[in-house]
C-alpha positions in Angstrom: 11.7 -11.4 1.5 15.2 -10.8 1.6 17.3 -8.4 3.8 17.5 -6.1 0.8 14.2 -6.2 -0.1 13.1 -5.4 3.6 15.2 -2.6 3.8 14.1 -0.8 0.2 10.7 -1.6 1.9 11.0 0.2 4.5 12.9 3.3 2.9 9.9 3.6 0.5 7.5 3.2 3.2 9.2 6.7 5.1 9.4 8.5 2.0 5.7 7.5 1.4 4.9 8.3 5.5 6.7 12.3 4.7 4.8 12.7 1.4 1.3 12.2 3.2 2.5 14.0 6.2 3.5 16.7 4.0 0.2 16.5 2.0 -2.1 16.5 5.0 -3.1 19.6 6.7 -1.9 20.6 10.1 -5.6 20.9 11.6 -6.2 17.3 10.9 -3.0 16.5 13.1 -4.6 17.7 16.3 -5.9 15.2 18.4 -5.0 11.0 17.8 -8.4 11.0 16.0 -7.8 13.5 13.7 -4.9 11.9 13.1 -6.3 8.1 12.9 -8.4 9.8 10.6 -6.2 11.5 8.4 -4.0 8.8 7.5 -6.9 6.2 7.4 -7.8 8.8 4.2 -4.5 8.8 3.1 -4.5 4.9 2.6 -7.7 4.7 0.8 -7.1 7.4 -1.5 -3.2 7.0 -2.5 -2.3 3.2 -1.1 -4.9 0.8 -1.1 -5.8 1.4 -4.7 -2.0 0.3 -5.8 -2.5 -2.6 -3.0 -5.9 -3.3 -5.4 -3.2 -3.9 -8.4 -1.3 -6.4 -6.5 -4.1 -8.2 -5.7 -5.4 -8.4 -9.8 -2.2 -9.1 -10.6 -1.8 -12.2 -8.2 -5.3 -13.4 -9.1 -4.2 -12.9 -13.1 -1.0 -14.8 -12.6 -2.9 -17.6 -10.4 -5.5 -17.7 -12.7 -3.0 -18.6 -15.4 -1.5 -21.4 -13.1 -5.0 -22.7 -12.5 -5.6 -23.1 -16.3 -2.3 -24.4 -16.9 -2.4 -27.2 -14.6 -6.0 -27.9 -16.0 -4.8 -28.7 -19.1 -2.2 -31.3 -18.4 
């Protein structure tokens, strides 16, 4: 990953980190288990399913490689 890329990373990650902030309810921010839990149900319902398209797409684009090299 390049500087660049590191750094867009990380300025989409805080925007990201303030919209779930912003989205989660101040009595699930009252105790470090609340909030464990809170963003542990932030992930699985707004991250990990993009996360889930990375992972089809890699296995897409590896599957094509697989068959390709097959082939020759």
């Amino acid at each position: 990953m390049t500087l660049e890329q590191k750094q867009a990373l990380q300025e989409h990650i805080q925007a990201i980190t303030k919209i779930l902030y912003e989205d989660t309810s101040p009595e699930r921010l009252t105790s470090l288990a609340k909030i464990e839990e809170a963003v542990r149900s932030q992930m699985q319902k707004h991250i990990m399913p993009e996360v889930g398209f990375f992972i089809e797409t890699a296995i897409v684009v590896q599957g094509g490689i697989a068959s390709t090299k097959s082939n020759i």
